[in-house]
N, C-alpha and C positions, 0 to 999 in steps of 0.2 A: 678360371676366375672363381674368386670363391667368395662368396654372398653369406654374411654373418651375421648376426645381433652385434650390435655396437656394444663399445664399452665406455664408460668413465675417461679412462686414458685416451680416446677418440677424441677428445673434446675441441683442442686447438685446433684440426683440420675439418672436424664437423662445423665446429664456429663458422669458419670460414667458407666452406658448404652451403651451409644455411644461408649466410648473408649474401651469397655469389645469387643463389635459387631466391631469394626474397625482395633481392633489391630497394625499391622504394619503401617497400612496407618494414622493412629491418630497418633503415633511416629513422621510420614514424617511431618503429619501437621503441628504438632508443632514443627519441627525440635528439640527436647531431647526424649529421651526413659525415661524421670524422670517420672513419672503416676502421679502425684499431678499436675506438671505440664500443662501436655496433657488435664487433664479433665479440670484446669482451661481457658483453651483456647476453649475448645470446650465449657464450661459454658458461658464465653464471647459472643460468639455465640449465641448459643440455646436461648439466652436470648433476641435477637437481631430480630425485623421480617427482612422478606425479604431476607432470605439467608437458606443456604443448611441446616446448623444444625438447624434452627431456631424451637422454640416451634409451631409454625403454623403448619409443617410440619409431626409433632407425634404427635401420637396415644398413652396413654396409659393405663396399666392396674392396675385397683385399687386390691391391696393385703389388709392384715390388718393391715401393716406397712408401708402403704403407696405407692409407686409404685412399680409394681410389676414385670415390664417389658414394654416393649414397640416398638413400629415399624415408620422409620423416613421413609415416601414415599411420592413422590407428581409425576405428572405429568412427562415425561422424556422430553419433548418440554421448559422443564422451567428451564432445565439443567443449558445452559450460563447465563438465569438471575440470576439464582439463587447462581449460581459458583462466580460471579464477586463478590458483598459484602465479599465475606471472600479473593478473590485475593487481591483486594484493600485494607483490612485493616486487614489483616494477619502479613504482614512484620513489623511491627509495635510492633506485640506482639510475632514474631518468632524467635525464642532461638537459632537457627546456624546462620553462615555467610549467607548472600544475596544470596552468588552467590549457593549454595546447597538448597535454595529456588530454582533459578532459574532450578537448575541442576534436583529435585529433584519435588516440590511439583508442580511448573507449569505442567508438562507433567503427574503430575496425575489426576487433575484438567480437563485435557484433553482429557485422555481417554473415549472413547466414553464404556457407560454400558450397555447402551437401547437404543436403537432404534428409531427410530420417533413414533409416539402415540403409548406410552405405560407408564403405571402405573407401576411406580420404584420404586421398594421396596427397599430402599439402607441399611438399618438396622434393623433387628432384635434382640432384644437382651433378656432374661430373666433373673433376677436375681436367684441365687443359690439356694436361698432357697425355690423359686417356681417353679422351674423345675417339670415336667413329671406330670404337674397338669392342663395343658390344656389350659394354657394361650399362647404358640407359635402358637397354633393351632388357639384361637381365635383371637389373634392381626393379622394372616394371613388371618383369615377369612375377618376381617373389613379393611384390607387394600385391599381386592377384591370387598368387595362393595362397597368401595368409586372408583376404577376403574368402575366400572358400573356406579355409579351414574355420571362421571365426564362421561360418554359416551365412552370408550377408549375400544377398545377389544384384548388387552394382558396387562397381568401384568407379569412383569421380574425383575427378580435379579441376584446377583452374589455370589457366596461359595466358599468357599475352599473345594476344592476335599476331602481333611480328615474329616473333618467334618462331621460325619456320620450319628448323631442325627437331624442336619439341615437337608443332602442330603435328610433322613427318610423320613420328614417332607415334606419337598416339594415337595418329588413324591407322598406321601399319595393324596396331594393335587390339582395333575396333573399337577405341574411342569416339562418340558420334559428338558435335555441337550441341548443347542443350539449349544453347543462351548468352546473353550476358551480364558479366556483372561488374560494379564499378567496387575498387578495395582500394586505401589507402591514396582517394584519386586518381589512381592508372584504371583502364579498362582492364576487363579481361573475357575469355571464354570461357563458361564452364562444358566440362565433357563428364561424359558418362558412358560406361563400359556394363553391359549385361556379363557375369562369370560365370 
């Protein structure tokens, strides 16, 4: 399996990555629950440097149809920069009224995930047909050495409590509970990894 920096031309199967790993909160994004929709906004994105979805920001894994899955994480200190390019040119391409931006996507945008220096792993995602093949396993491995490389000594993310194949996964890998936190209305876990 071979674990890469994303490109540009990743974008359509990243989109769709992203929105699979994001779920409710990709809906809020995009203000529709329409799926063609949501992945076109996050494509918009991803395609864009300097921002949260942005390809700079994944990892991912080569199958033999091409991407196989993938993990979006950078730094958590880089959060607000990173947030603002999609504040600022979100409304623009967001599909409900303003003020359900306001009501809505701003305070998720705000909720704090990580912590100060710590390597954020904000999505994971694998596609279906490469499941239980060891590619979740490796995209979490290489977003743990790039926390090391970048110097940081935790790496954290967030689950959903059901999510039981994730939970699996990231205690195998010494992921502990920290907490909970509510995003986008759904609950979640946050976990945290010593590297």
């Amino acid at each position: 399996m071979l674990i890469r920096q994303a490109k540009v031309e990743d974008a359509e199967k990243a989109a769709e990555l992203i929105s699979l790993a994001w779920e409710e909160c990709a809906c809020v994004l995009a203000g529709t629950t329409n799926g063609e929709v949501v992945q076109k906004i996050i494509k918009a994105f991803y395609q864009q440097p300097k921002n949260i979805l942005s390809y700079e920001n994944v990892l991912g894994a080569e199958g033999e149809q091409g991407v196989a899955g993938l993990v979006l994480s950078f730094p958590s200190d880089k959060f607000s920069y990173l947030n603002r390019p999609v504040l600022e040119k979100l409304p623009k391409l967001y599909k409900a009224d303003l003020a359900n931006f306001q009501k809505k996507v701003i305070p998720m945008f705000q909720t704090e995930e990580a912590r100060p220096q710590e390597y954020y792993i904000d999505s994971l995602a694998v596609d279906s047909q490469y499941r239980a093949c060891g590619i979740g396993s490796g995209l979490l491995k290489a977003a743990n050495r790039k926390s090391r490389q970048l110097g940081l000594k935790r790496t954290s993310l967030i689950v959903k409590p059901g999510n039981k194949a994730a939970l699996k996964l990231y205690k195998k890998y010494g992921y502990q509970v920290r907490g909970k936190l509510k995003l986008a209305g759904v609950n979640y876990l946050s976990m945290v990894k010593a590297v």
